[in-house]
C-alpha positions as CSV (number, residue, x, y, z in Angstrom):
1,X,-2.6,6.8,-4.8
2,X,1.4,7.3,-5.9
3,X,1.5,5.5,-9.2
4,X,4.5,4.7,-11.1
5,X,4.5,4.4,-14.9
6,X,6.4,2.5,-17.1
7,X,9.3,4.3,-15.5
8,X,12.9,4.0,-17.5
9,X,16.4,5.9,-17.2
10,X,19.4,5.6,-19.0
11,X,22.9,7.1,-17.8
12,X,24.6,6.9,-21.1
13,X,24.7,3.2,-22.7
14,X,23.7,1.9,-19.3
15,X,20.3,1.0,-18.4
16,X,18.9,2.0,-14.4
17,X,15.4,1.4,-14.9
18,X,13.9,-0.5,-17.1
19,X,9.8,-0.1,-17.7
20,X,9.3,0.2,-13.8
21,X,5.4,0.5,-13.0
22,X,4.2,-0.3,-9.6
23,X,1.2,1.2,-7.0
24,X,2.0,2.5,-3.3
25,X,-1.6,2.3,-2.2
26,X,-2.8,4.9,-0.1
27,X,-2.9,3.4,3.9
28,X,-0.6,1.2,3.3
29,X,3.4,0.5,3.7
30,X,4.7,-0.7,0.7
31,X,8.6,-2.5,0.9
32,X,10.6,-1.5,-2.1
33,X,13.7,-4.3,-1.9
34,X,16.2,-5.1,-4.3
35,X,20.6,-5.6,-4.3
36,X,22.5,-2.5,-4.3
37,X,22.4,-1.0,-7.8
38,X,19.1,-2.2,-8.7
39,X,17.6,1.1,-9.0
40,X,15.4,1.9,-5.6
41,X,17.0,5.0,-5.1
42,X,16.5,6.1,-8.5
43,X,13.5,5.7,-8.5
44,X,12.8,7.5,-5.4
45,X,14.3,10.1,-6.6
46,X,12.5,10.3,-9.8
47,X,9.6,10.1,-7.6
48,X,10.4,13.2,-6.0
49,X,11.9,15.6,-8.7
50,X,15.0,15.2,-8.1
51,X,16.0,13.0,-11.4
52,X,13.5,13.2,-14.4
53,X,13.0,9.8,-15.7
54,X,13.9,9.0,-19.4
55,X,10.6,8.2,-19.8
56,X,7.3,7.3,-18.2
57,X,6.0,8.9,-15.9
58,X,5.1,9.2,-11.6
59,X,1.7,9.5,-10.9
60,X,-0.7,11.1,-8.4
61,X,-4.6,10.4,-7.7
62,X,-4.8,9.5,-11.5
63,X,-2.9,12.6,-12.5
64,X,0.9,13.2,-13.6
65,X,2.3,14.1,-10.3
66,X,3.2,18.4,-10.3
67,X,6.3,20.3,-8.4
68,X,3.3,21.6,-5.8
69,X,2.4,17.9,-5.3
70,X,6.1,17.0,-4.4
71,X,6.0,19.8,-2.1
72,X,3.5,18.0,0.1
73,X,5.6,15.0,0.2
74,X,7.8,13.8,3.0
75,X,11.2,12.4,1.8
76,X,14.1,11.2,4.2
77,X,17.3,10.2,1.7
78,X,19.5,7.4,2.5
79,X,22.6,10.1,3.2
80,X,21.7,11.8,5.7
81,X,20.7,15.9,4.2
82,X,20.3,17.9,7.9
83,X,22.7,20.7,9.0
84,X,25.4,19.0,11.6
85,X,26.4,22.2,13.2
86,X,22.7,23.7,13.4
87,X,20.5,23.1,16.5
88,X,18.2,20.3,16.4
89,X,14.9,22.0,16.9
90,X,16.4,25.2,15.0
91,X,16.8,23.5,11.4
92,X,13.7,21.2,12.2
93,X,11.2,24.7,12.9
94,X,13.9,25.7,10.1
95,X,12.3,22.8,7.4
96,X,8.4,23.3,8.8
97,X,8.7,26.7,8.0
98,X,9.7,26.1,4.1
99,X,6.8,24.2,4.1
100,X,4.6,26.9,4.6
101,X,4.2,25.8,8.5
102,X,3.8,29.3,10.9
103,X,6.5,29.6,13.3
104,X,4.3,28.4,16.3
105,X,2.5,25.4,14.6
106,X,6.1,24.4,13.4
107,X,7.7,24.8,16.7
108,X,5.0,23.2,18.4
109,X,5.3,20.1,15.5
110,X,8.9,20.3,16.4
111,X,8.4,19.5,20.0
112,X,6.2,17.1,19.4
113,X,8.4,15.2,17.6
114,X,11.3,15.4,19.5
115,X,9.4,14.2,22.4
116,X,7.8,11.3,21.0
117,X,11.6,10.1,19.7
118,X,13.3,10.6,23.1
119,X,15.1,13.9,21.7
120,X,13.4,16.8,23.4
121,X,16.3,17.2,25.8
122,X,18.7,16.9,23.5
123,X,16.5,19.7,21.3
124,X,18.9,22.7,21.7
125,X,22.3,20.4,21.0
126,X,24.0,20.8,17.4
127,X,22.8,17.8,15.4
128,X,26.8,16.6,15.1
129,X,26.9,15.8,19.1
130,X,24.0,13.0,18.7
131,X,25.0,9.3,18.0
132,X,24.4,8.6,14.3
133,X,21.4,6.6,15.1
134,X,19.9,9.8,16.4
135,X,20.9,11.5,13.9
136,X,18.5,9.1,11.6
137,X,15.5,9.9,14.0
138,X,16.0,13.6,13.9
139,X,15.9,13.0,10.0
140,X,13.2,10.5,10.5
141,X,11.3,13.9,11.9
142,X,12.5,16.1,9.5
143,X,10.6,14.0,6.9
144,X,7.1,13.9,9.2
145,X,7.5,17.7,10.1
146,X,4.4,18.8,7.8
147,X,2.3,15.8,8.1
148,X,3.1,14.4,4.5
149,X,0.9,13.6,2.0
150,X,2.9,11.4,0.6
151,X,6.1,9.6,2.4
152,X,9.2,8.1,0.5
153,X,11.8,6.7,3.1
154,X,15.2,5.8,2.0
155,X,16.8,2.7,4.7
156,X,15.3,4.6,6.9
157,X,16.3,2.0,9.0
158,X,19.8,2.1,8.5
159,X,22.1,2.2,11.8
160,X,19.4,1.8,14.1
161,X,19.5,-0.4,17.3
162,X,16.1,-2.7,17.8
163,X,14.9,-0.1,20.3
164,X,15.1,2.7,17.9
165,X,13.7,0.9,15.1
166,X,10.1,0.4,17.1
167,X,10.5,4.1,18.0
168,X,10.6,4.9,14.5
169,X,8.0,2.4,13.8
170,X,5.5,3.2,16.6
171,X,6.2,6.9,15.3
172,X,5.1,6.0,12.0
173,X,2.0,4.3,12.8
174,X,1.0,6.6,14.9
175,X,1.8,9.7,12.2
176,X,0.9,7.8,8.5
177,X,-3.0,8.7,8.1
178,X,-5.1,6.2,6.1
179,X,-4.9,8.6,3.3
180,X,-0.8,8.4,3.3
181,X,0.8,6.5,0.8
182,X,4.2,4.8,2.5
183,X,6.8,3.7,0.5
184,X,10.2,2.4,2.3
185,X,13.4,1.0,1.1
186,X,15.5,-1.3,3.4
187,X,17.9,-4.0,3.1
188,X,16.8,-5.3,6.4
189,X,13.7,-8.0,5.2
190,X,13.1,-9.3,8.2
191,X,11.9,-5.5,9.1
192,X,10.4,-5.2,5.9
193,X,8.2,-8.7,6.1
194,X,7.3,-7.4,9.6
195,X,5.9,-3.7,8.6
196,X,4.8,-4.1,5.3
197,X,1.6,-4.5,3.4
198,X,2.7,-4.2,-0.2
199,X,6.4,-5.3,-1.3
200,X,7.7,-4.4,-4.9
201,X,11.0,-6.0,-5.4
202,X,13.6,-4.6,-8.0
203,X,16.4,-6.4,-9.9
204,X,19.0,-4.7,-12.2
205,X,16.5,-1.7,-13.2
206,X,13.3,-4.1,-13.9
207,X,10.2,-4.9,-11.6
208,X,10.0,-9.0,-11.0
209,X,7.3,-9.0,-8.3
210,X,5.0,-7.2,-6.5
211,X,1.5,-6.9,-4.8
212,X,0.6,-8.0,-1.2
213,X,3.6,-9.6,1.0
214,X,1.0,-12.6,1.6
215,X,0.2,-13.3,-1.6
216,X,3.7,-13.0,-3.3
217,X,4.6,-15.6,0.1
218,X,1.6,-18.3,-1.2
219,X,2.9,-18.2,-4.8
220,X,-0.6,-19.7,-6.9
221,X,-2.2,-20.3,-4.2
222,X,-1.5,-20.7,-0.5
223,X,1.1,-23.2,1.1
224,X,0.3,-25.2,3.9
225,X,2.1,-27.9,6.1
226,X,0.4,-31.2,7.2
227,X,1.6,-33.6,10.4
228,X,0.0,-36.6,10.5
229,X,1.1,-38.7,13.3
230,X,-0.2,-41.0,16.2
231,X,0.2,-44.7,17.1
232,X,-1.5,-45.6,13.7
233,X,0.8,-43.3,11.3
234,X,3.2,-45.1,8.8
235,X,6.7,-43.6,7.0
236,X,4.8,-42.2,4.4
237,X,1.7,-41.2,5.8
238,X,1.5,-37.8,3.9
239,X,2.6,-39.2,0.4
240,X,-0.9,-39.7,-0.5
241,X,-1.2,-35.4,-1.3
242,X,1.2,-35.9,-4.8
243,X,-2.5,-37.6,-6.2
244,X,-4.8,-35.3,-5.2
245,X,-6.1,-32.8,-7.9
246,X,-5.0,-28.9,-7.3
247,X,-2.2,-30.1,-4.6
248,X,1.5,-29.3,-5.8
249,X,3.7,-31.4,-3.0
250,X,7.1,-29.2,-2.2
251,X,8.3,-31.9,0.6
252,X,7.2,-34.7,1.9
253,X,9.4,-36.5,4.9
254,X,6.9,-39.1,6.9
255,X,3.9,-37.7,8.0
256,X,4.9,-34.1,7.2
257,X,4.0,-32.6,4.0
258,X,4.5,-28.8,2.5
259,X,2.3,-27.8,-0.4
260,X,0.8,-25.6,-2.3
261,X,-3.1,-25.9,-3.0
262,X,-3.6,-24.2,-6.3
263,X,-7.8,-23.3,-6.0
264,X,-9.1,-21.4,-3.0
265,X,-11.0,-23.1,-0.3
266,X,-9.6,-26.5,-1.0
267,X,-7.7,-26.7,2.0
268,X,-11.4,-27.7,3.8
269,X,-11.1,-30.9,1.5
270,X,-7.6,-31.9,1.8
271,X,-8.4,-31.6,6.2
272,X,-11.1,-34.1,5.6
273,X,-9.3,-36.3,3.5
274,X,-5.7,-36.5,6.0
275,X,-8.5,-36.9,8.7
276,X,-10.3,-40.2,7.3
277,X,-6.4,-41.7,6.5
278,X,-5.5,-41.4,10.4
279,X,-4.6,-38.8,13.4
280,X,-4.1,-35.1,12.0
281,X,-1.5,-33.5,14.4
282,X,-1.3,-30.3,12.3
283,X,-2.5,-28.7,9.7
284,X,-1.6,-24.9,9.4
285,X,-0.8,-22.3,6.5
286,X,3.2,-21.8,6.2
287,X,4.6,-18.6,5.9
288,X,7.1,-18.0,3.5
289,X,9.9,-16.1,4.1
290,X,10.4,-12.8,2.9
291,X,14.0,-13.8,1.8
292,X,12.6,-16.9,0.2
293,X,10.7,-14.9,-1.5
294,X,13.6,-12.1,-2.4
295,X,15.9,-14.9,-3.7
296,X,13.2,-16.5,-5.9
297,X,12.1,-13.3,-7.7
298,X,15.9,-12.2,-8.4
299,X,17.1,-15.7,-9.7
């Protein structure tokens, strides 16, 4: 597991990171979301060496996380780091290699790569003659190269048309082992709510939620929406919920009803009760929104 510690840095008088401690669970994708200057990227970069942290600390399998740790570690930064004038499968045998890769395991990791993205015709072109959103997919492979142990992505997303995004996702399914800790920053939640496990959200330099996308969308307990409806339903069918013990009513227009149920398993008692008051049409969790979500935790 990549654990980060009570993580804080200071540029002067101001503040970056504020006591930042979160999990990226081995397995598991884990969306890191917050505004522009909230502190993703520096913590991503304290996470691989590249800043040291003011205090606290990063660490790995129970252990403070060491240089030959980080080494194992795939990282794609948000600008993009690869060599334009360079061939493509050149600098990517090039970046196997200085992770101790031989030259035909990282050739042959090379062409598997470039394959699997659509590139391997394009292998032997200088990186500068691809579209930009090629360039993100050579850097995409660039980051997968030596089969991570660890993977930090930076907008990896960035650029990319909705084709190329379920490349890169496909890709990334297909190459994260259960053992591999994924942790992604994107401004895009809709891609986030769709690929992630785990979300951690950041606002100016402090944590203010995180844990698994479908708890942090049920708040206290889970949200669900009711219809009632029929030739027997009544305006106000549904307003009976705003008595009942453990139920927390959001809306109620008619027959409809959002709310939240505050103690697992109750939603089995709240079915039978809308059933003996007249014809249930529906009675479903609700997804929250990822964005409802984001807005709530940075108010």
């Amino acid at each position: 597991m990549l654990s980060v510690a009570g993580l804080t840095r200071r540029f002067g008088d101001h503040v970056a990171l504020d006591d930042v401690t979160f999990d990226v669970v081995p397995g598991r994708m884990t969306g890191f979301v917050g505004a522009n200057g909230a502190g993703k990227t520096t913590t991503m970069r304290i996470i691989l060496g590249v800043l040291a942290p003011t205090s606290g600390e990063v660490h790995w399998h129970g252990r403070a996380l060491t240089a030959a740790d980080r080494r194992d570690f795939g990282y794609m930064p948000e600008e993009r780091g690869l060599y334009p004038k360079m061939k493509i499968r050149d600098q990517l045998v090039f970046f196997g290699r200085l992770h101790g890769q031989g030259g035909s395991r990282a050739l042959d990791r090379t062409n598997l790569l470039l394959d699997r993205l659509g590139l391997i015709e394009r292998a032997d072109d200088a990186l500068e003659t691809l579209s930009l959103g090629n360039q993100q997919r050579v850097q995409i492979a660039a980051a997968l190269i030596h089969q991570p142990a660890a993977l930090v992505l930076d907008e990896p997303f960035s650029g990319l048309d909705p084709l190329a995004v379920d490349s890169m996702v496909d890709l990334l399914r297909e190459e994260v082992s259960a053992e591999v800790p994924v942790l992604f920053s994107s401004h895009q939640l809709d891609l986030v709510e769709r690929l992630c496990d785990d979300l951690v959200v950041l606002s100016a330099g402090k944590v203010v939620a995180a844990g698994p996308v479908a708890e942090l969308g049920g708040g206290p307990g889970s949200t669900y929406r009711l219809v009632m409806g029929g030739a027997d339903a009544t305006p106000g069918d549904a307003g009976w919920l705003r008595d009942v013990p453990g139920v927390v009513v959001r809306d109620v227009a008619g027959g409809t009803a959002l709310f939240d149920l505050a103690h697992p398993g109750q939603e089995q008692e709240i079915l039978r009760q809308a059933i003996s008051r007249g014809p249930v049409l529906e009675f479903a969790p609700e997804r929250v929104a990822l964005s409802d979500i984001f807005r709530e935790a940075t108010r």
